[in-house]
C-alpha beads as a LAMMPS data file, in Angstrom:
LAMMPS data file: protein, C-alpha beads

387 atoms
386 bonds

1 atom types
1 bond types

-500.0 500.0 xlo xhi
-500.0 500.0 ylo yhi
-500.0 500.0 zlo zhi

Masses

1 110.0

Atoms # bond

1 1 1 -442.600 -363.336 -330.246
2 1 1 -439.780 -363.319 -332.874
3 1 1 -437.313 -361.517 -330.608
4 1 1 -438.095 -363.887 -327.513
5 1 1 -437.831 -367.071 -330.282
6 1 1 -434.654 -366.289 -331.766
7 1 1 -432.957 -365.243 -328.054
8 1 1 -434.169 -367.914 -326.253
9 1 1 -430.672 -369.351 -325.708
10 1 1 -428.993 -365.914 -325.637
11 1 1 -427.690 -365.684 -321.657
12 1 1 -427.800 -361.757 -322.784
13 1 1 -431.104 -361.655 -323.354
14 1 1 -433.846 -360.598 -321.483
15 1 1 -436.006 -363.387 -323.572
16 1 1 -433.836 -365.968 -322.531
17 1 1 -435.431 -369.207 -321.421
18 1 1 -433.085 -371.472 -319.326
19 1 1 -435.214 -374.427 -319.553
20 1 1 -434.584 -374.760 -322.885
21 1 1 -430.885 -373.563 -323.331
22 1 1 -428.897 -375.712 -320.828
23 1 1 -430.343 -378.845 -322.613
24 1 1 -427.699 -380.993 -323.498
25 1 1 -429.040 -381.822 -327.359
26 1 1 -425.932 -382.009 -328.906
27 1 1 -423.751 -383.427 -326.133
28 1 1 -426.036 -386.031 -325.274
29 1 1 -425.510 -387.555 -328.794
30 1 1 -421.431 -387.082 -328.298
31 1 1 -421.923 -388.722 -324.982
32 1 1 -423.623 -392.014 -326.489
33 1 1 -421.299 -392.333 -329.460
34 1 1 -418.498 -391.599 -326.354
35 1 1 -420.033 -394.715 -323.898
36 1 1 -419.893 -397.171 -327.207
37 1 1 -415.922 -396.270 -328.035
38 1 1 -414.924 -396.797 -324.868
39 1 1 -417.067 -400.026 -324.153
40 1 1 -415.432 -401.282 -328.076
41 1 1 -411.531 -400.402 -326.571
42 1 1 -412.933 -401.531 -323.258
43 1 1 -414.063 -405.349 -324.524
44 1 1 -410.864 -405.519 -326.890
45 1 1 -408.431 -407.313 -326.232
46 1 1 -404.864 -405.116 -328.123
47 1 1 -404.454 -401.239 -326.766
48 1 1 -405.892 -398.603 -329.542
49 1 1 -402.856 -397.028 -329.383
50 1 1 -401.313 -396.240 -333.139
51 1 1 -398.312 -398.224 -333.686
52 1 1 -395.268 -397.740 -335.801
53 1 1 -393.005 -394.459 -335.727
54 1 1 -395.538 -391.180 -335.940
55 1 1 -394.800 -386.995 -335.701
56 1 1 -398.114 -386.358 -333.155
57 1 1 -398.908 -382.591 -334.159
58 1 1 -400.653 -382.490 -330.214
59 1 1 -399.694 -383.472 -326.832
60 1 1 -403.310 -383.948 -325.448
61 1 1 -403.404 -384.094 -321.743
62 1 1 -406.274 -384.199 -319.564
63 1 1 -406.217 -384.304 -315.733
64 1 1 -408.951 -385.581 -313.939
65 1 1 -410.055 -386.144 -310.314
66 1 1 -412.691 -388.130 -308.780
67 1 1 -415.685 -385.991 -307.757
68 1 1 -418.505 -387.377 -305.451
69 1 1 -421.671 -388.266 -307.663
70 1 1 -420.447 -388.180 -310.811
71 1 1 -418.234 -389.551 -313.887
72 1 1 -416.963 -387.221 -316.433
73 1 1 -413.771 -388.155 -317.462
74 1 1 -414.641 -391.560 -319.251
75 1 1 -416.965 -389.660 -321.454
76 1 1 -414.310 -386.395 -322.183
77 1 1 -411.542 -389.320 -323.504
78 1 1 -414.355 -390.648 -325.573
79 1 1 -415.725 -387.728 -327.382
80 1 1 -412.610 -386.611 -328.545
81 1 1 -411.200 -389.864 -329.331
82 1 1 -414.503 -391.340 -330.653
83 1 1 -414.377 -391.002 -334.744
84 1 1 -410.986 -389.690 -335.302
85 1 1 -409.106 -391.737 -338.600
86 1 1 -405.836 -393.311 -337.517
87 1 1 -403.888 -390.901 -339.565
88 1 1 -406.154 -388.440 -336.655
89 1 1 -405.207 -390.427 -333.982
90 1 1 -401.305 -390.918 -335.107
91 1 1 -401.629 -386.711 -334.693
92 1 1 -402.236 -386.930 -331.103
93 1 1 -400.197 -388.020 -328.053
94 1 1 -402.589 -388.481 -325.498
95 1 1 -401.413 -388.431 -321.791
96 1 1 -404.335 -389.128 -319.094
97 1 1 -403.270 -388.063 -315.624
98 1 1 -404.750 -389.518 -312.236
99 1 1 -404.290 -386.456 -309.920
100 1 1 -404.886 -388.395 -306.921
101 1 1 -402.178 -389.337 -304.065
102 1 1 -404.368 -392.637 -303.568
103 1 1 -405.429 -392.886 -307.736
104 1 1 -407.533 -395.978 -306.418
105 1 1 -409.840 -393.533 -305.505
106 1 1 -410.706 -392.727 -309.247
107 1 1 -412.980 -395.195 -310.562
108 1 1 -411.037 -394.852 -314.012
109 1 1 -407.789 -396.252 -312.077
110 1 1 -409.026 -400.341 -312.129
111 1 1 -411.186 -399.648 -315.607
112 1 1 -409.224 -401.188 -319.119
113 1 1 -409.851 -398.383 -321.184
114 1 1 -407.790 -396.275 -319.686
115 1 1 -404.543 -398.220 -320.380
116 1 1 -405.668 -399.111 -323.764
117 1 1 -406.284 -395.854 -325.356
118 1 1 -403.864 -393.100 -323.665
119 1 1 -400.146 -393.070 -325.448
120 1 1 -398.852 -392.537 -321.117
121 1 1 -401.132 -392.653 -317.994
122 1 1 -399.916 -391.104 -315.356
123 1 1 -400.819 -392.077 -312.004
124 1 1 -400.618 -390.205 -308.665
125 1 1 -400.823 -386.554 -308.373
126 1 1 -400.889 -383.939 -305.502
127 1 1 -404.695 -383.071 -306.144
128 1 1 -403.601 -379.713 -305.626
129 1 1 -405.226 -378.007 -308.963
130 1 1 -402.099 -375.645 -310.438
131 1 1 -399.509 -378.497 -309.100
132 1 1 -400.935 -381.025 -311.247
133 1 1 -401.546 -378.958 -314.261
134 1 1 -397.690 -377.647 -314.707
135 1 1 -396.750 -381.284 -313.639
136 1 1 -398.741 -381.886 -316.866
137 1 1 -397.437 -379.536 -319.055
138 1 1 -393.936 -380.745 -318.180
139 1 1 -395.011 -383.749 -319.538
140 1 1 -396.308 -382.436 -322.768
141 1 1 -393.334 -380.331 -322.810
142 1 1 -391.097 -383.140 -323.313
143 1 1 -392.970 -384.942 -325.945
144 1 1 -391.819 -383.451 -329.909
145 1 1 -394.944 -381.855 -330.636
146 1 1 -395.723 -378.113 -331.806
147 1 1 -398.690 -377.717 -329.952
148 1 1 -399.833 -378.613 -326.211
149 1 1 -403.570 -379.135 -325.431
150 1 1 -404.856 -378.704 -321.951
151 1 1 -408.055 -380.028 -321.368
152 1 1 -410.321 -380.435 -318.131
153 1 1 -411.808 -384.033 -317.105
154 1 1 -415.514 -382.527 -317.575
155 1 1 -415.477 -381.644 -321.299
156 1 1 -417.840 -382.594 -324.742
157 1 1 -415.903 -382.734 -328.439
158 1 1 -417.281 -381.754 -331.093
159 1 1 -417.766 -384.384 -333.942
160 1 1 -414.586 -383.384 -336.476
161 1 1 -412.848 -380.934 -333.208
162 1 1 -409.214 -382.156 -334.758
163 1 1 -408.983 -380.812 -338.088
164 1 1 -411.223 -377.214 -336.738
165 1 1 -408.678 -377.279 -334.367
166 1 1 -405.696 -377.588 -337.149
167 1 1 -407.789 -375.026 -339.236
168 1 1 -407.620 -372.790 -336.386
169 1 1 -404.335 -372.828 -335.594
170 1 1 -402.825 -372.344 -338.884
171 1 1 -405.542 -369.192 -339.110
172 1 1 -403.963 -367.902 -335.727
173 1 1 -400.682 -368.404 -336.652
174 1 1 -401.346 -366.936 -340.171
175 1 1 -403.081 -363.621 -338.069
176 1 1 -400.295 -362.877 -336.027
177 1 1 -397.124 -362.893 -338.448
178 1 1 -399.952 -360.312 -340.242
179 1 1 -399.773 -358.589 -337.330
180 1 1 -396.407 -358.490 -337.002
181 1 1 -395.699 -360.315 -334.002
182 1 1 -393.668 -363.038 -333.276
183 1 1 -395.493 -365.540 -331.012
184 1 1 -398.914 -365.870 -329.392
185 1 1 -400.074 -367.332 -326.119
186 1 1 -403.059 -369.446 -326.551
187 1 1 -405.811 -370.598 -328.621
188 1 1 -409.398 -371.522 -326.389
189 1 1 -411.605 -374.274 -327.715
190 1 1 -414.226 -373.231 -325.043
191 1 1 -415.948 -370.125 -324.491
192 1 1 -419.353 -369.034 -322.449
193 1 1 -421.535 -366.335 -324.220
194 1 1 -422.071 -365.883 -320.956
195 1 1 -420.054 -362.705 -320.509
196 1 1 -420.153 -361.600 -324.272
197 1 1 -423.282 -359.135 -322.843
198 1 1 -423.631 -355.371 -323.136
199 1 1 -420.838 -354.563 -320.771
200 1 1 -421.864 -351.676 -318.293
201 1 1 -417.621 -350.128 -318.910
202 1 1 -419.384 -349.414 -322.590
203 1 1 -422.581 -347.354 -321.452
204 1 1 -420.957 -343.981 -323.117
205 1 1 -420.710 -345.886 -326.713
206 1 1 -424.206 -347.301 -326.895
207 1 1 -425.893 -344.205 -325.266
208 1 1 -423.719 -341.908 -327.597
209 1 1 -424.609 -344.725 -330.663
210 1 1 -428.833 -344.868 -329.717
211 1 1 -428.604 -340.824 -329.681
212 1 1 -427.305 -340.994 -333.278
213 1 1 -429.459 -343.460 -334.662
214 1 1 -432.519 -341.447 -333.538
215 1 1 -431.085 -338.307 -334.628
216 1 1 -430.507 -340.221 -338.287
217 1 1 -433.850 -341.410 -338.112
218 1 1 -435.436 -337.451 -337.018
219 1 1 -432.830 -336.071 -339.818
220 1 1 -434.117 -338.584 -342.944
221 1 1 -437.611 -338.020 -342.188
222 1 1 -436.972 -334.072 -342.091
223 1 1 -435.062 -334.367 -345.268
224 1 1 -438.094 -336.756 -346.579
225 1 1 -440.824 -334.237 -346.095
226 1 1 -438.800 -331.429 -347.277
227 1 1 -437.670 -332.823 -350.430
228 1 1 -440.089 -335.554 -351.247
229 1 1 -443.991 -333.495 -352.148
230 1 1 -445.510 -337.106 -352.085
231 1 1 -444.021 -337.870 -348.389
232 1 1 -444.765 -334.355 -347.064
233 1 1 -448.793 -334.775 -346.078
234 1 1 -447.628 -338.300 -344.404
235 1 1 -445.207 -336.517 -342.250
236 1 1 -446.485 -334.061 -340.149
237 1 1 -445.170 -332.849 -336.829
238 1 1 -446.990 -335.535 -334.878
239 1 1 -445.764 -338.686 -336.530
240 1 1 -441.662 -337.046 -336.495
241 1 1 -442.399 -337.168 -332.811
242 1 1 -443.709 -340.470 -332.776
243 1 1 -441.110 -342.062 -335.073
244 1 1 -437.952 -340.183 -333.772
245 1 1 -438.830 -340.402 -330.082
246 1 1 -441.174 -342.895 -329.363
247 1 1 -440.669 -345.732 -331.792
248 1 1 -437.274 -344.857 -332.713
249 1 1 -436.222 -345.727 -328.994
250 1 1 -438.448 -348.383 -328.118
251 1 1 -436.710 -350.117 -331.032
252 1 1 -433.247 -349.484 -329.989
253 1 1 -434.659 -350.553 -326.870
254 1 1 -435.395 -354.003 -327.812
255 1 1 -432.785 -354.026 -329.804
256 1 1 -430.693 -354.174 -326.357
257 1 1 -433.014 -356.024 -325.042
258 1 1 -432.798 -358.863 -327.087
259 1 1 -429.234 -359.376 -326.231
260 1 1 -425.508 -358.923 -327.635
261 1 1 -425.069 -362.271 -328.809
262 1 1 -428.406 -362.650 -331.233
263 1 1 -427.986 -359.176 -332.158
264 1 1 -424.478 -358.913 -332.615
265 1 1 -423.023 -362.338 -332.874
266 1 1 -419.163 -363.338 -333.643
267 1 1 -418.389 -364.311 -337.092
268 1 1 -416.861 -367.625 -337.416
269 1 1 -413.610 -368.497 -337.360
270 1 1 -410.538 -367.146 -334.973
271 1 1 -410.832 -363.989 -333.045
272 1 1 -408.413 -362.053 -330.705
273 1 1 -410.226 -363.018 -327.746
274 1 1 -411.831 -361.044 -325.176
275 1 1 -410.915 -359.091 -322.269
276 1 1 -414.456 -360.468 -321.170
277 1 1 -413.841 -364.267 -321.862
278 1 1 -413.425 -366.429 -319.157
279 1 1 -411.826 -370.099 -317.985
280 1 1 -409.276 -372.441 -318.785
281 1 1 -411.631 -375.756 -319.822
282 1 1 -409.643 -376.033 -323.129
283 1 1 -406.189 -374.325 -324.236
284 1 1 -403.682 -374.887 -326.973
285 1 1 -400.590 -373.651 -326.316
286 1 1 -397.427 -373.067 -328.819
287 1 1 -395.206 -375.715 -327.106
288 1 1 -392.401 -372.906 -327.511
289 1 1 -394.515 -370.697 -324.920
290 1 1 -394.820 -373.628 -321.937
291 1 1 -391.149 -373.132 -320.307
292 1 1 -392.202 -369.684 -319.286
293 1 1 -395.797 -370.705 -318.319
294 1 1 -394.354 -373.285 -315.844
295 1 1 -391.936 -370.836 -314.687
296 1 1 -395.742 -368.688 -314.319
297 1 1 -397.219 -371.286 -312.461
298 1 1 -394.610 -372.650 -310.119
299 1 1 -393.933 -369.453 -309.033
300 1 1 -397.106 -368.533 -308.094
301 1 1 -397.825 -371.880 -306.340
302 1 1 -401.739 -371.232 -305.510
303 1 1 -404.202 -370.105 -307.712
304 1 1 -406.879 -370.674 -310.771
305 1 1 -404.669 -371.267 -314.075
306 1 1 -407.130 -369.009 -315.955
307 1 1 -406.809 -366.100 -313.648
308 1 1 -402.787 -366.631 -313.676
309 1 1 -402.477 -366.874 -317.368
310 1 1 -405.237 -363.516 -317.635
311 1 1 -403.065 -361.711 -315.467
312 1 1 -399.797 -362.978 -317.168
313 1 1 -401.168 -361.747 -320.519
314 1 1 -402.536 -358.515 -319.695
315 1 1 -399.097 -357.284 -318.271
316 1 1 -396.941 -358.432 -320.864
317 1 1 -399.818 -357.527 -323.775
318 1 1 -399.980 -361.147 -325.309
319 1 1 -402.043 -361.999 -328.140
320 1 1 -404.080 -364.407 -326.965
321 1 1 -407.028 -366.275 -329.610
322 1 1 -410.670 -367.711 -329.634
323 1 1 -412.273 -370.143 -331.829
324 1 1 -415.969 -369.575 -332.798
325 1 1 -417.992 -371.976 -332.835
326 1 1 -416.259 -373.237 -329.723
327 1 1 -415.228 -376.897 -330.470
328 1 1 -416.168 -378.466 -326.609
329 1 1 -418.704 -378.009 -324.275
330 1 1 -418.371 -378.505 -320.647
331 1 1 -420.742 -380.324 -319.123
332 1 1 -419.877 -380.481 -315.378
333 1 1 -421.908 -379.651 -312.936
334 1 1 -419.905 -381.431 -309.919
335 1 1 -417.097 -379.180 -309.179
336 1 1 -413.506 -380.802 -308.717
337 1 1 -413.054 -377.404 -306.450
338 1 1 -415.433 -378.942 -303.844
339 1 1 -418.034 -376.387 -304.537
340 1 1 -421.275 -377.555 -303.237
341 1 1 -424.856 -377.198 -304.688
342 1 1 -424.126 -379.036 -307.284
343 1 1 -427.660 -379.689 -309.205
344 1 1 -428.306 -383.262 -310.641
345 1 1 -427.508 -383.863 -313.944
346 1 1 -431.123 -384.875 -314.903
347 1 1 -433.069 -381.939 -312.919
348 1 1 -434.464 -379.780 -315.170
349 1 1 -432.807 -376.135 -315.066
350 1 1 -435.538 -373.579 -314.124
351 1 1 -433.737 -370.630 -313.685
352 1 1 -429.838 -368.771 -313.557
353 1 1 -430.655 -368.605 -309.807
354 1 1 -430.315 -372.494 -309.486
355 1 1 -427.388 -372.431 -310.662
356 1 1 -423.564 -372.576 -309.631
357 1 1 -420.767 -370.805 -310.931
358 1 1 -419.378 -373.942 -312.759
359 1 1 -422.598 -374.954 -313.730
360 1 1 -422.870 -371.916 -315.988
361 1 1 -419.980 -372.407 -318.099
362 1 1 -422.081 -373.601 -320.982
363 1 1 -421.912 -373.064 -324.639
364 1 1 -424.883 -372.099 -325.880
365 1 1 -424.692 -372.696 -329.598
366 1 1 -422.713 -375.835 -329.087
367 1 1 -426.305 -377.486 -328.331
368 1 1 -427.677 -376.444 -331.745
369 1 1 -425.118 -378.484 -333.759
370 1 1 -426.610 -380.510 -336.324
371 1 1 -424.781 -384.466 -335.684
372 1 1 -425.093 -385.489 -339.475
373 1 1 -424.120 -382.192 -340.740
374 1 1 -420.578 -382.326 -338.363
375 1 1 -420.221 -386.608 -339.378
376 1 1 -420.292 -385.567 -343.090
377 1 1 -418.092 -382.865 -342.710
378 1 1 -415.633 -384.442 -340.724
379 1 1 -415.549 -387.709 -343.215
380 1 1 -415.186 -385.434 -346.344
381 1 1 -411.892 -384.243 -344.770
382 1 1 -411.022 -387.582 -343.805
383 1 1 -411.388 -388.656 -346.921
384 1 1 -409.783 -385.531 -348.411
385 1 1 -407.170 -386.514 -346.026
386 1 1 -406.449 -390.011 -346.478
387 1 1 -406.690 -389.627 -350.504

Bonds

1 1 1 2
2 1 2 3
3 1 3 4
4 1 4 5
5 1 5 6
6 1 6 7
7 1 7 8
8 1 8 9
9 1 9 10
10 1 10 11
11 1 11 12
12 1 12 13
13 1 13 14
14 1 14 15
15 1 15 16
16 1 16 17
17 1 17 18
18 1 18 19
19 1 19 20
20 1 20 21
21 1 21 22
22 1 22 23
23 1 23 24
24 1 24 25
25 1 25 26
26 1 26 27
27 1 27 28
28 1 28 29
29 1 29 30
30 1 30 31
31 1 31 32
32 1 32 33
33 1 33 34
34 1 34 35
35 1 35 36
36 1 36 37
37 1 37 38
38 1 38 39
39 1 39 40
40 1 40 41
41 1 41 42
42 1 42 43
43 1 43 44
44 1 44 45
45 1 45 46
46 1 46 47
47 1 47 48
48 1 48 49
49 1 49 50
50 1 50 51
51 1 51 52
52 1 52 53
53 1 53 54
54 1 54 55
55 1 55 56
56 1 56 57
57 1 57 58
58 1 58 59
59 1 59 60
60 1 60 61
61 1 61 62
62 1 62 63
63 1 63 64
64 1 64 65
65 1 65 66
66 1 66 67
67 1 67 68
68 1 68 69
69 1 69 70
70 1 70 71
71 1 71 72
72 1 72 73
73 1 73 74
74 1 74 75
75 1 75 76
76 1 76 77
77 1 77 78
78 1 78 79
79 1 79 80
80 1 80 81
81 1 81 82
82 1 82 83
83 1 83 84
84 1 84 85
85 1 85 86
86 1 86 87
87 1 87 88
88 1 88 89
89 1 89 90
90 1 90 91
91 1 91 92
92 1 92 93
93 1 93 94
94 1 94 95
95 1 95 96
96 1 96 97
97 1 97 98
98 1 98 99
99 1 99 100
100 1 100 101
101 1 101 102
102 1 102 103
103 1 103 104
104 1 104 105
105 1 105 106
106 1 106 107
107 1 107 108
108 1 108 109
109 1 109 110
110 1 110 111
111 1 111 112
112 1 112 113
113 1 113 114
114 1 114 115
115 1 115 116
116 1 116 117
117 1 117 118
118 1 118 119
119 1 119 120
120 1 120 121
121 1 121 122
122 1 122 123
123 1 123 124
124 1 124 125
125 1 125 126
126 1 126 127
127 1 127 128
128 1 128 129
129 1 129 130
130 1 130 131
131 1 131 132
132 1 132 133
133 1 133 134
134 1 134 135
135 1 135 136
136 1 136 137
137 1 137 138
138 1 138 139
139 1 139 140
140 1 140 141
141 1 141 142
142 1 142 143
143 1 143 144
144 1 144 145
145 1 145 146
146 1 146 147
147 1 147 148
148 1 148 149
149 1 149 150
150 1 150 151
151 1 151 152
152 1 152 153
153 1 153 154
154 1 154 155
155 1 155 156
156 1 156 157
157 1 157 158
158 1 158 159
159 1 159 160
160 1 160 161
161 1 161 162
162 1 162 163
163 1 163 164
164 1 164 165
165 1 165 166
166 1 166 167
167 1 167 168
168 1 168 169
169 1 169 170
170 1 170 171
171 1 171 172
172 1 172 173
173 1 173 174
174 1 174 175
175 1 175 176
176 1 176 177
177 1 177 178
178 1 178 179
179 1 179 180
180 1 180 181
181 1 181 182
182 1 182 183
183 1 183 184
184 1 184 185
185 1 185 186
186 1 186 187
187 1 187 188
188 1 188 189
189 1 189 190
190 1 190 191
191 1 191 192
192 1 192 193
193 1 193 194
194 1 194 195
195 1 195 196
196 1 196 197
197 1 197 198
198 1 198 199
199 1 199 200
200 1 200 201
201 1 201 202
202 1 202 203
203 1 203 204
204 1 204 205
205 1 205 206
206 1 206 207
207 1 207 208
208 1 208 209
209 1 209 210
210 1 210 211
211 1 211 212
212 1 212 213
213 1 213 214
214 1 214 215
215 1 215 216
216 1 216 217
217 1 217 218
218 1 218 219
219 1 219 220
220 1 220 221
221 1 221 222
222 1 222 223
223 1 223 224
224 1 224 225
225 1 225 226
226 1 226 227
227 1 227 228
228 1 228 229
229 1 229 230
230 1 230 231
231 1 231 232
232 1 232 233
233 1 233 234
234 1 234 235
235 1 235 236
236 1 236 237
237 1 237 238
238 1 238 239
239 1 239 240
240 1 240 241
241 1 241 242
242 1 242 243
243 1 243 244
244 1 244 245
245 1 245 246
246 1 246 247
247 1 247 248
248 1 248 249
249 1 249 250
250 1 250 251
251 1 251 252
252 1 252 253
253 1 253 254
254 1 254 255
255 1 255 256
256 1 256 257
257 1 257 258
258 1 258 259
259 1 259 260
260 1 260 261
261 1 261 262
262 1 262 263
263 1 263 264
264 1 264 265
265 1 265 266
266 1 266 267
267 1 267 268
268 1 268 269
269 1 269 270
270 1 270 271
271 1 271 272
272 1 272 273
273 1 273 274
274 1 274 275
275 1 275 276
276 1 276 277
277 1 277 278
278 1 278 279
279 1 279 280
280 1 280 281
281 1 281 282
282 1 282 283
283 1 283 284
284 1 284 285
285 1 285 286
286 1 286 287
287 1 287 288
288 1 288 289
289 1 289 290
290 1 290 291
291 1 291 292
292 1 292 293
293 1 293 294
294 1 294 295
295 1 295 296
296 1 296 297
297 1 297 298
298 1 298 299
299 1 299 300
300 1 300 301
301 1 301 302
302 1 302 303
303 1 303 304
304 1 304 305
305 1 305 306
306 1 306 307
307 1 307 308
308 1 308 309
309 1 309 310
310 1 310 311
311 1 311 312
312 1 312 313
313 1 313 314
314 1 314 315
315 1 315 316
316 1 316 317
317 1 317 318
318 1 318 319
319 1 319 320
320 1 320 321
321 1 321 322
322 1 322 323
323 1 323 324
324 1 324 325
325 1 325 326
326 1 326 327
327 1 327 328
328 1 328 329
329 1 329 330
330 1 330 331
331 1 331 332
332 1 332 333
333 1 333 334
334 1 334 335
335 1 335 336
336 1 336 337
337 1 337 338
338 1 338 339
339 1 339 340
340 1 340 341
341 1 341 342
342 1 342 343
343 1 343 344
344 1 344 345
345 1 345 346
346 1 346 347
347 1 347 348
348 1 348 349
349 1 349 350
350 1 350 351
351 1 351 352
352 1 352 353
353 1 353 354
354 1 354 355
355 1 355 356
356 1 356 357
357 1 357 358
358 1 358 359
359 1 359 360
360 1 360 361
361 1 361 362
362 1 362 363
363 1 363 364
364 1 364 365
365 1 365 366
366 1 366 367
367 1 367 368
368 1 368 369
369 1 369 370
370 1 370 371
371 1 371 372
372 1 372 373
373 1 373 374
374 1 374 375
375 1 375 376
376 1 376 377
377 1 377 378
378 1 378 379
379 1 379 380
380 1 380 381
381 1 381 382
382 1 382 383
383 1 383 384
384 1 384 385
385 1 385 386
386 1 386 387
């Protein structure tokens, strides 16, 4: 019962229960305090754009298309907008591109907000997916700003994502002169535990590692009953061979069994990432790295970014970082690939089988955020900030 509660939103895990883990807790209170900003910038009547000469420490650019069924992008503006301080918002150059060749077709094209909160909007793409994000980047390329941040149209901030995402830049920067390199690639925002599970490549190590802990287990007890008079009546041959090869292993076997991620989970703060992780929902790049990656891209023409920039990486050995907690979730289930299946956002999730590809990138621990906990922590540094 304790195994199944605590691994219940462990994809790992044989104990986990998708009913309960793709509940949107968390994001469904970003996405309220998101529909109230941009209703406020909506209904007023000046642009919420800061004013006066700034240094923006981000370019911020999301891309978005129209998908059949459902609105994300309103919602991704507003969470990470919604809450930010002006000396926040000053920090961020926000471009909001229309990928469309008609951009009437996006419902955000005729809709206020749009023109009132983004420092450019961009209208009229190619909606060809790896055209539109290196036109993008170009954009943020030209804009003075240290860092580029690529988001998708489908995504869920955090409550206080800016200054994590400072902290965590300045920790991966800090990492890698201590590593004695020169540059990094990227920094991801978003990650799925979904492939941080017992990875079959790895069956030597744990089969090797479960051999040793038994034997430890056989060689304390042996050393117990030998040494210890008290122990030795306790310990006879039938309970060694109980403990060391019955118990010892059922153990170790729930210990697999209750997954990677509750039994092993990442510490916080910035990790290399892994040669496991997966998808390009939210990157910072180093501006100085973007001339190359558009070189990467518009060479290649076709293709998923995240599979490009994987492939780029492992060649050339980049170091390439992760954030944990991850700072976004992403929340969409219609694809803006075309992929079909799609499930309602308001159907209750019954099973992995019902699901799409897309529809299980999901952050897991994202959901468990506590709202007040992230608001108080995010106006301390404001006001740590702005004193």
């Amino acid at each position: 019962m304790v195994a199944r509660r605590q691994s219940s939103r462990d994809p790992t895990s044989i104990f986990f229960d998708p009913t309960k883990a793709y509940d949107p807790v968390y994001s469904a209170i970003r996405l309220e305090q998101a529909a109230s900003f941009i209703d406020a910038a909506s209904n007023d009547t000046e642009p919420q754009i800061p004013q006066g000469p700034r240094q923006p420490k981000f370019c911020l650019g999301i891309a978005t298309i129209a998908r059949k069924g459902a609105r994300y992008f309103q919602a991704t503006v507003g969470t990470f907008l919604e809450g930010l301080s002006e000396e926040e918002r000053a920090g961020i150059h926000l471009i909001l591109f229309i990928a469309h060749t008609d951009p009437s077709r996006h419902p955000a094209y005729a809709e206020p907000w749009l023109y009132k909160l983004a420092d450019e909007a961009k209208i009229a793409g190619r909606e060809k997916a790896l055209f539109d994000y290196t036109y993008l980047l170009k954009a943020c390329a030209n804009i003075d700003t240290p860092y580029v941040v690529m988001l998708e149209d489908d995504l869920v901030a955090l409550d206080g994502w800016y200054h994590r995402t400072q902290a965590a830049l300045s920790s991966a920067e800090k990492q890698t002169r201590g590593m004695g390199a020169a540059n990094w690639l990227y920094l991801r925002l978003f990650y799925t535990e979904e492939y941080f599970g017992w990875n079959a490549e790895e069956w030597l190590t744990y089969l090797l590692s479960s051999i040793l802990v038994a034997c430890l287990v056989v060689c304390v007890l042996l050393v117990s009953r030998k040494f210890n008079a008290n122990a030795r009546p306790l310990l006879p041959n039938t309970t060694l061979v109980l403990l060391g090869g019955i118990f010892t292993p059922l153990l170790i076997g729930l210990f697999f069994a209750t997954g990677r991620v509750t039994m092993l989970p990442r510490s916080n703060g910035v990790h290399q990432m892994s040669k496991f992780g997966c998808c390009s929902q939210a990157f910072v790049f180093p501006k100085s790295r973007i001339p190359e990656l558009v070189t990467l891209y518009t060479s290649k023409r076709i293709g998923y970014v995240d599979m490009l920039t994987e492939e780029y990486a492992n060649a050339r050995n980049e170091i390439r970082w992760a954030v944990t907690p991850s700072l976004v979730q992403h929340v969409g289930r219609k694809s803006s690939k075309g992929a079909g299946n799609d499930i309602p956002s308001h159907v209750k999730i019954k099973s992995k089988a019902d699901l799409t590809v897309v529809e299980k990138l999901w952050n897991f621990e994202f959901e468990m955020n506590d709202a007040e906990a992230l608001r108080a922590e995010h106006d301390a540094v404001k006001e740590r900030v702005g004193s």
